[in-house]
C-alpha positions in Angstrom: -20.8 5.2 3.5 -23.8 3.4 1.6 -24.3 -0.4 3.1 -23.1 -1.9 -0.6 -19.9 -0.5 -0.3 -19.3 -0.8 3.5 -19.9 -4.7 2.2 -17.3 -4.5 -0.2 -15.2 -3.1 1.5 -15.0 -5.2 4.7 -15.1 -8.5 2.3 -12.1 -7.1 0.0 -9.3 -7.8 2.7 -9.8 -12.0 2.0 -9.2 -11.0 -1.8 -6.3 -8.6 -1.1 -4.9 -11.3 1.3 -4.9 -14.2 -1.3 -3.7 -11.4 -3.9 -0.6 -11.4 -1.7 0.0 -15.1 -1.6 -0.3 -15.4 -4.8 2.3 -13.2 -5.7 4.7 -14.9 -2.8 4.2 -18.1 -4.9 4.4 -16.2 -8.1 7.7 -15.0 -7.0 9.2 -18.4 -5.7 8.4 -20.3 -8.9 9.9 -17.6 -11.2 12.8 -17.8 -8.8 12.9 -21.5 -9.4 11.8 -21.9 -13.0 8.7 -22.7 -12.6 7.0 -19.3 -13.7 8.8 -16.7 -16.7 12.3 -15.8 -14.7 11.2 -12.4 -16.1 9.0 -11.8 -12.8 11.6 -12.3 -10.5 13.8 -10.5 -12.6 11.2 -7.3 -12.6 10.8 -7.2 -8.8 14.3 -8.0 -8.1 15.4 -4.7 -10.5 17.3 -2.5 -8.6 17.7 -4.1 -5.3 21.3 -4.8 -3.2 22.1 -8.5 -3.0 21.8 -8.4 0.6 17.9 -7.8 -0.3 17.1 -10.1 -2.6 18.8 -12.7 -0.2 16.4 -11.7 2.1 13.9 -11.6 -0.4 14.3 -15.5 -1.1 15.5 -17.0 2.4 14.1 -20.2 3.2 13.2 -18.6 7.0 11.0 -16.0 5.5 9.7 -17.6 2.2 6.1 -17.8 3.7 6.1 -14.3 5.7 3.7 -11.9 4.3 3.2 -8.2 5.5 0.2 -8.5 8.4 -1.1 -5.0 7.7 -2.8 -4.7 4.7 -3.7 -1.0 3.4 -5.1 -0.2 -0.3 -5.4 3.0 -1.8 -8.9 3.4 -3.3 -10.6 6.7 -5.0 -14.1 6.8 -5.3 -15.4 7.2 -9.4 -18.5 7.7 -10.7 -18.0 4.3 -11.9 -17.8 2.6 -8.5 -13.9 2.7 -6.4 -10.4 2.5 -8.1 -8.2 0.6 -6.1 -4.7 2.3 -7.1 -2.2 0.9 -4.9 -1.1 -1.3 -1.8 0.9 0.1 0.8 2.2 -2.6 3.2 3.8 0.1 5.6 1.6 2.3 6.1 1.4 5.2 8.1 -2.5 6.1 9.3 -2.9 3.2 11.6 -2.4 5.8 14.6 -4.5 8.3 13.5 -7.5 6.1 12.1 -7.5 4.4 15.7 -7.8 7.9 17.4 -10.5 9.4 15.2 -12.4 5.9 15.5 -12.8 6.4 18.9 -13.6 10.1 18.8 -16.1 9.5 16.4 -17.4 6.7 18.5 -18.1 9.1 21.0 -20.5 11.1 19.5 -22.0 9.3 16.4 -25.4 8.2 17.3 -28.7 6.7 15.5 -28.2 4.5 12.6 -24.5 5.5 11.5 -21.8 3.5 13.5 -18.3 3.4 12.7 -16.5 1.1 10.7 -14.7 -1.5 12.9 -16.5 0.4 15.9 -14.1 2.4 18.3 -11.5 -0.3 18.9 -11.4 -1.9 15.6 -8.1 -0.6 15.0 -6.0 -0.5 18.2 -7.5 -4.5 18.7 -7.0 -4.9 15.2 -3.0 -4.1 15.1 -2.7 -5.7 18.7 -3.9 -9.3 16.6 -1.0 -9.8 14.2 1.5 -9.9 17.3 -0.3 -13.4 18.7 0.6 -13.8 22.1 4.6 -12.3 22.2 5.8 -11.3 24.9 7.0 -7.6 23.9 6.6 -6.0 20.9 8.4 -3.2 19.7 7.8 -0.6 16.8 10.9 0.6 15.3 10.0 4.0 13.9 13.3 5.1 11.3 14.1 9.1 10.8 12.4 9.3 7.6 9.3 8.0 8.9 9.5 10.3 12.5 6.4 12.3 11.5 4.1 9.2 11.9 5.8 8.4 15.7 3.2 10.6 17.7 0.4 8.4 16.3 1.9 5.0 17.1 3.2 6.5 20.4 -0.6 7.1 20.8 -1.0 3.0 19.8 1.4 2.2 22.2 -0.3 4.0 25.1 -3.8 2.8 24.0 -2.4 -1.1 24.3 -0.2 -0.4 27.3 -3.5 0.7 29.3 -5.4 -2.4 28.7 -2.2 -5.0 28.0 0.5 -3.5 31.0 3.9 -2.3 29.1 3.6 -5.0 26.4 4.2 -2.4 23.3 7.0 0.2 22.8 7.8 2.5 20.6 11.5 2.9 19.7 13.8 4.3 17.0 16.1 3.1 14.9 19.2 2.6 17.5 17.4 0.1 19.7 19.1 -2.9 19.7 17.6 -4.7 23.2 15.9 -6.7 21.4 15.2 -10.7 22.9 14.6 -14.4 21.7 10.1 -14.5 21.2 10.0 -10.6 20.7 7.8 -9.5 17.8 9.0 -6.4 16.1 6.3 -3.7 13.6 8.9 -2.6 11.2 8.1 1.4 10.5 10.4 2.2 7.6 11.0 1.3 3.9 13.2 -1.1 2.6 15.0 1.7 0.5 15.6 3.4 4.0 17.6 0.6 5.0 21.2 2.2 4.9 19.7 5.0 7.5 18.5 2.6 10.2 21.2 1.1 12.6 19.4 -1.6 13.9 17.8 -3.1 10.2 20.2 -5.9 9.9 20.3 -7.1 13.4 16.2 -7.1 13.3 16.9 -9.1 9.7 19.4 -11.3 11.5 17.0 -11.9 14.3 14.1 -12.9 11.7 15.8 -15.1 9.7 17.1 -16.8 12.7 13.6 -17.5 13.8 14.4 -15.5 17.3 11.6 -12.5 16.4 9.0 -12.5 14.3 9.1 -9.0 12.3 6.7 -7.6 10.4 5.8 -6.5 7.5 9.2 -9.1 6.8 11.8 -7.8 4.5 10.9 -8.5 1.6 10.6 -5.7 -1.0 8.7 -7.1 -3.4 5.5 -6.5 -1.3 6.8 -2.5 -1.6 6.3 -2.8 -5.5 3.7 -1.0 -7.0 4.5 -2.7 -10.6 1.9 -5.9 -8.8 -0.8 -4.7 -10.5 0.9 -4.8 -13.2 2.0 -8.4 -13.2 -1.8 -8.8 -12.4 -3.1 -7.6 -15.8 -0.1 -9.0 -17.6 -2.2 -11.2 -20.1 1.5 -13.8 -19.7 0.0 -14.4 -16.3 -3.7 -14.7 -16.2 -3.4 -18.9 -16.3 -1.9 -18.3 -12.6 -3.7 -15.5 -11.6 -6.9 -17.6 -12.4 -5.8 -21.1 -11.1 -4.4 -19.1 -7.6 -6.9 -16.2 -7.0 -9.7 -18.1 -8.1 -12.5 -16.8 -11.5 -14.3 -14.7 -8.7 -11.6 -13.1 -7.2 -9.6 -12.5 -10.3 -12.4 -10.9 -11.5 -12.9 -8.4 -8.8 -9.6 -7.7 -9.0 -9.8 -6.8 -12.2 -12.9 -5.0 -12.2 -11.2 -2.5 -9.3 -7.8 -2.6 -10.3 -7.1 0.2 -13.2 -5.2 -1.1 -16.1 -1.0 -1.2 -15.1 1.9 -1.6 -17.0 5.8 -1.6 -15.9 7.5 0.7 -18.3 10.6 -1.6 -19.7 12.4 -0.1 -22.3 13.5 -3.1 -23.7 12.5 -2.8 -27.5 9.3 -5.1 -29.2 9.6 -6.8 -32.2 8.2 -5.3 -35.4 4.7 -6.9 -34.7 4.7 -6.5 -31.3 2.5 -3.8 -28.9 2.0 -2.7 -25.8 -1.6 -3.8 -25.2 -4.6 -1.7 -24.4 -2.4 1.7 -25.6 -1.2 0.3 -29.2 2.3 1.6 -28.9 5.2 -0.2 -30.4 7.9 1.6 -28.7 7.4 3.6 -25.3 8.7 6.8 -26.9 5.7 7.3 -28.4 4.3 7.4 -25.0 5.8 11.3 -25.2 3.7 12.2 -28.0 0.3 11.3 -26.5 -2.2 14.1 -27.0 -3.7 15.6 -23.8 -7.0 13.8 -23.6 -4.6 10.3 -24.7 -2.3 11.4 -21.4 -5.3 10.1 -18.7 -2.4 7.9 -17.3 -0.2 8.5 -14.0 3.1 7.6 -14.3 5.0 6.5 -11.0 8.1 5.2 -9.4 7.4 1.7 -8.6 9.1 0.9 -5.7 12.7 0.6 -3.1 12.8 4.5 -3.5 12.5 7.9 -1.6 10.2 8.5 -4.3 7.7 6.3 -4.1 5.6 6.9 -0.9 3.7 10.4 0.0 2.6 11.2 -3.5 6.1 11.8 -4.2 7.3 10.9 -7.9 4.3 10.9 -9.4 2.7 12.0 -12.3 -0.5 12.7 -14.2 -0.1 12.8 -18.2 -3.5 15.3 -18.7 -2.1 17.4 -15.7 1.2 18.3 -17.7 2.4 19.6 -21.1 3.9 18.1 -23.4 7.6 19.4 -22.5 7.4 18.3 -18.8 5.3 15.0 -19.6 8.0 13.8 -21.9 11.2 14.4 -19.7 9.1 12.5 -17.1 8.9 9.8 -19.6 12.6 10.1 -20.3 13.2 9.8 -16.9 11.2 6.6 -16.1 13.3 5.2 -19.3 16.8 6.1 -18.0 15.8 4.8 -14.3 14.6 1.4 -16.0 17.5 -0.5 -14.3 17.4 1.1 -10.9 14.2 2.4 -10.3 11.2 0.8 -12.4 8.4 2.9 -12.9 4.6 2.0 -14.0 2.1 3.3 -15.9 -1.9 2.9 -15.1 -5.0 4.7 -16.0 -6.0 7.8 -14.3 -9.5 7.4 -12.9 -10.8 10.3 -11.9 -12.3 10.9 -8.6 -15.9 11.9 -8.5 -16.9 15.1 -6.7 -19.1 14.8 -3.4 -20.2 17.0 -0.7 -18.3 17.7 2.5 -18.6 19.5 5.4 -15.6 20.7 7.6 -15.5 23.0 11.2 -13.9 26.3 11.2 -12.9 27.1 14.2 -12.5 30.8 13.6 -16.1 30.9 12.7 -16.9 28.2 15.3 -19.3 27.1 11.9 -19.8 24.2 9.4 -18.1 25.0 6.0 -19.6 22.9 2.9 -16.4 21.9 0.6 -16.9 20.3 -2.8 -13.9 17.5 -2.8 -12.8 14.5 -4.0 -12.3 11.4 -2.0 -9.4 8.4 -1.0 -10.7 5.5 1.2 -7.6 3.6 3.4 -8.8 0.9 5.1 -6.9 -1.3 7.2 -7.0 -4.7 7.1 -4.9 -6.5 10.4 -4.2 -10.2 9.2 -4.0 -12.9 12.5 -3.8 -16.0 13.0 -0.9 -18.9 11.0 -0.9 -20.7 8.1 -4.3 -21.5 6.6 -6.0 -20.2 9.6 -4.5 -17.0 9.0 -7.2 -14.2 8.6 -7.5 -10.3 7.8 -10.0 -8.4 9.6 -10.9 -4.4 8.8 -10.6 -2.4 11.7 -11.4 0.7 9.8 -11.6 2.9 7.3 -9.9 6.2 6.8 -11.4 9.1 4.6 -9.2 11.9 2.9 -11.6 14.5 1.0 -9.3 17.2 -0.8 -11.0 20.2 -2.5 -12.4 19.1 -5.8 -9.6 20.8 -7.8 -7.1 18.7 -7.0 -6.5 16.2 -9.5 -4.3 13.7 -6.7 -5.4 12.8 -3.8 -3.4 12.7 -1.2 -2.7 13.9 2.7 -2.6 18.2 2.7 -3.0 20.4 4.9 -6.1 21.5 3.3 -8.0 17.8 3.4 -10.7 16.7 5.7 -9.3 13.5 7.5 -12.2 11.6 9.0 -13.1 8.0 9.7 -16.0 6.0 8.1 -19.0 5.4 9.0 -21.7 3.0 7.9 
């Protein structure tokens, strides 16, 4: 990784941070009038009352997720930052590989957030609790080895201070701080979800990311280029960071069926209705379509699609679909920016030889917010690479990807 990016990159967390309580505020004043009730309205869509309760109690109204984890392909243009994922999985594995790496990098090149960035990184959002606890649900069981391995890491330099649990543990005390490992739409499948909500609202734990699903919506981006919004998004983010924003953030828009007036378009595609969405000729179809949010659809690469990739037929029943799920599921629409090819190299252990690979490229990094209030801070503890062979058009965790930390 050049120095200009590594730069970027370890300066974007302060942006993504204010991002994030800007929408918080965003949401509160739609909730009380202050802002168009259709916000509120959008990220409340589909949601059980017991959520959206949670969503506005007074107990939580300033909690935001502490871990901090953007999706971001690398263009020929510069980095696309497609999405935020404030539970993700990774944080394990990025830790492990930083040290590895550590280990044997040498001359210029150093790791990004060095060989403990990560494991100190996560042990910072837990301040100075007693005991904290990761609740790993069913659904998310394939990432428990790697925070097993977290736990371990802390436990050797903190005593027995971090545990790994599932979603059945229910010993849970007054001061405790809790890293919540599942999604809010897995909430009916983990036991212990509304004692640990209980708990949090009662002030007795502090839990993390806090449930509040809005921060699980991928239609954000859209609010962010919704041209209703850009007074706030200007006044609250600030020209400079609106503006970077912008500049990394492709184009979004929440597909809502309801219909425009006759004068009326969807801006930047110069529809009138979003069934004409279906008749989009290939090169038009650049666009990935996506569930939003509060589903088992919308993590893992799992409910998505890309316009160019399909025909006609299937493109149009996805765009049927998105319509008929308006009220339950949102989905979102945002330009397709394709990743730019680069060179890899990857270790075949049959051969006991380098392999060059042609791929295309997803940055993670992590960004571990600590600290209260307006001292609060996010720091990168690293930066996790996935390079997929260049004839994939999504990229995403396979089993044929190279999975390697960054170094600058």
């Amino acid at each position: 990784m050049g120095e200009k990016l590594a730069k970027e990159l370890d300066s974007l967390g302060r942006v993504l941070w204010q991002f994030y309580k800007s929408v918080n505020l965003l949401y509160r004043q739609s909730v009380a009038g202050k802002q168009p009730p259709w916000v509120a309205q959008w990220l409340d869509q589909g949601k059980p009352a017991e959520l959206i309760e949670l969503q506005r109690a007074e107990a939580l109204r300033n909690e935001l997720p502490r871990v901090i984890r953007p999706d971001i392909l690398l263009t020929e243009e510069g980095f696309a930052i497609t999405e935020l994922d404030s539970v993700p999985g990774g944080i394990g594995l990025t830790g492990w590989l930083g040290q590895t790496y550590s280990s044997v990098v040498s001359g210029q090149w150093s790791v990004v957030g060095g060989a403990d960035g990560m494991v100190n990184g996560f042990a910072s959002i837990f301040g100075d609790a007693a005991r904290v606890h990761m609740v790993v649900s069913e659904e998310s069981a394939t990432y428990r080895p790697e925070m097993e391995w977290l736990a371990a890491q802390l436990n050797g330099v903190q005593g027995s201070r971090f545990m790994v649990h599932g979603s059945k543990f229910s010993d849970f005390a007054p001061g405790d701080a809790v890293y919540r490992f599942f999604e809010l739409f897995d909430v009916a499948n983990v036991p212990n979800a509304k004692q640990l909500f209980t708990l949090a609202t009662e002030g007795k734990i502090r839990l993390t990311p806090p449930p509040r699903p809005m921060f699980e919506e991928k239609m954000l981006f859209a609010l962010l280029w919704n041209r209703n919004l850009h007074a706030f998004w200007r006044q609250q983010l600030g020209e400079s960071f609106f503006n970077r924003l912008k500049q990394h953030i492709p184009y979004t828009w929440l597909v809502d069926p309801a219909p425009l007036p006759p004068h009326g378009a969807i801006r930047e595609l110069n529809l009138t209705d979003w069934q004409q969405r279906k008749t989009l000729s290939q090169r038009e179809r650049e666009l990935i379509l996506k569930v939003s949010g509060y589903s088992e659809q919308a993590w893992g690469a799992r409910g998505v699609h890309l316009g160019s990739d399909l025909s006609q037929g299937d493109w149009a029943a996805a765009v049927d679909e998105a319509l008929k799920n308006f009220s339950k599921s949102p989905h979102v629409l945002q330009r397709f920016h394709k990743p730019k090819t680069v060179e890899a190299e990857w270790f075949d252990f049959d051969t006991n030889a380098l392999k060059p690979m042609k791929g295309r490229v997803r940055l993670c990094p992590y960004y571990f917010v600590s600290g209260e209030g307006e001292a609060a801070r996010p720091t990168l503890g690293g930066v996790m690479a996935t390079i997929v062979p260049a004839d994939k058009k999504i990229v995403h965790g396979m089993s044929e990807a190279i999975i390697a930390p960054c170094c600058a």
